[in-house]
N, C-alpha and C positions, 0 to 999 in steps of 0.2 A: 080825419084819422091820419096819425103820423105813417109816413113810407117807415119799415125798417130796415137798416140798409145789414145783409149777413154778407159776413167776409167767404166766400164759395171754395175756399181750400175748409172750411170746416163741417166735413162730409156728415157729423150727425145732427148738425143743424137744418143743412140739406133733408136728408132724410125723417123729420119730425114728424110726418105726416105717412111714411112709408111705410109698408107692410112689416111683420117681426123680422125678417130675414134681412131687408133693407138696411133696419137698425144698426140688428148684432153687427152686420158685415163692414156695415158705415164705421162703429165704433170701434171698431180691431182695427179696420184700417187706417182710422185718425190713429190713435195710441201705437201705430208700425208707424206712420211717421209723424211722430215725433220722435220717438229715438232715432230714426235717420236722419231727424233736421239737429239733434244734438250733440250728432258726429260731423257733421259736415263743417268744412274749412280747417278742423282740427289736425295737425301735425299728426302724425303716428307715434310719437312720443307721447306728445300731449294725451292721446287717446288710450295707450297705454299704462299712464301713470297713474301708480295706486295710490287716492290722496285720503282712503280710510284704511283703517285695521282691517277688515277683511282683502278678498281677490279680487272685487267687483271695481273696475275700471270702464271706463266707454268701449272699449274695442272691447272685452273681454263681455258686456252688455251685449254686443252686438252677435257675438260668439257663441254665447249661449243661448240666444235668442232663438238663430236659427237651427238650432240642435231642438231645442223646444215646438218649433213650427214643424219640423220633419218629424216628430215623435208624436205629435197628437194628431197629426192628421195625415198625411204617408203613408206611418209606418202602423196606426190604430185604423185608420177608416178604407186603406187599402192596399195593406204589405205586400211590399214584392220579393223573389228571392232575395234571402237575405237578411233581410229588416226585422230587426230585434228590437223591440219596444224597452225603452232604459227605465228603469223600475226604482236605480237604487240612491240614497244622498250621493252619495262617491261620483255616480256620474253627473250629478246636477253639481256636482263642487266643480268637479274637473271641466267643467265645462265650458268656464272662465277662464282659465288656463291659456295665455297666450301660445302660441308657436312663433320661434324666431322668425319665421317669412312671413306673418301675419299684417298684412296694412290696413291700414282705414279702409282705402279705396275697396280690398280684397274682402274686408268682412262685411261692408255692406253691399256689394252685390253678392255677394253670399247670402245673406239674409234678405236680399229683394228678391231671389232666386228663390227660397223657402218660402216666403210668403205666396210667390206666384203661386209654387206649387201647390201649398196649400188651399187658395182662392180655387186651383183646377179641380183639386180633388173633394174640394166639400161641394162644390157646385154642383156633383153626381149627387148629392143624399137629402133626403128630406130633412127637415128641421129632424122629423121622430125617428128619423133611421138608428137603432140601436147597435152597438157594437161590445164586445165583449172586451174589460179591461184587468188586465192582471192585477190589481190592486181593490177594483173597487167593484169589480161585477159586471155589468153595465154601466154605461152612458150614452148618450143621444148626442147626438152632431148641434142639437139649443145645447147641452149642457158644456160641451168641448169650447162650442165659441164664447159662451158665459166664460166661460174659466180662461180662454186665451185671451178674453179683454181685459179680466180683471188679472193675471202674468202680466202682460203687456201694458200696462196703464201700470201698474207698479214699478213695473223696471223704467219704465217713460219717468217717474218723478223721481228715482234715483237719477237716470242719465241728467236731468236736469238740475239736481244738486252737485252733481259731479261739473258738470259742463262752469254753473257758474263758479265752483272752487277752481278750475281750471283758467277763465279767463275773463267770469262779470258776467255772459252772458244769461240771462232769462228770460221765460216767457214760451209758449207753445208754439208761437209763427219764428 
């Protein structure tokens, strides 16, 4: 029998044989970075620059990203003062929306910041832990992460058409 040889940054490879939880978490995590490896080395310019008709740029990818990660799971599976679940288009538009002191460096520890937190906060709930959502009813902490991998792996293969309009680069490593 052949050895196979798997490249071990590709955590749902890893995890094939891993319980459902293992999976889903493996899978978000791969598809979190690679949008951070599609930012990375990029100018803040570069990351900036809108090279389609819409807002959506890499930095502005990265911005909305973790507005997304604080909204499905913070501010749904354990609001604190304050935290107001964004409901409307306007705020998923505006969410890309650079601010003039925004950098590469600044938006992705901003978003490795959201992701931690989101890693803390779903680690408290079961898969079936139900929560109440302004839109849809219920959802379950399986269906938040279904849905934050299939966002995430979305925006991953924009970031990656963007990245190669920007400078050749492709590929997921």
């Amino acid at each position: 029998m052949t050895e196979i040889s798997i490249d071990p940054t590709l955590g749902p490879v890893l995890a094939r044989t891993g319980d459902e939880r293992a999976v889903l978490e493996s899978f978000l995590d791969f598809h979190r970075s690679v949008v951070l490896r599609k930012v990375r080395g990029l100018s803040d310019a570069d990351a900036a620059r809108r090279l389609v008709p819409s807002a959506t740029t890499l930095a502005g990818l990265l911005r909305h990203l973790a507005l997304v990660e604080r909204n499905w799971f913070p501010c749904l599976l354990a609001p604190g003062p304050g935290d107001v679940y964004l409901t409307s288009e306007e705020d998923a538009v505006t969410s890309f929306v650079l601010a003039p002191d925004d950098t590469v460096e600044h938006l992705a520890a901003g978003y490795e910041q959201a992701c931690a937190r989101s890693r803390e906060v779903a680690a408290r709930f079961d898969l079936d832990h139900v929560v109440p959502h302004p839109q849809l009813g219920e959802v379950s902490l399986r269906w938040i992460l279904v849905h934050m991998i299939e966002e995430t792996a979305r925006h991953a293969g924009q970031a990656d058409i963007l990245r190669e309009l920007t400078d050749g680069r492709t590929g997921t490593l």
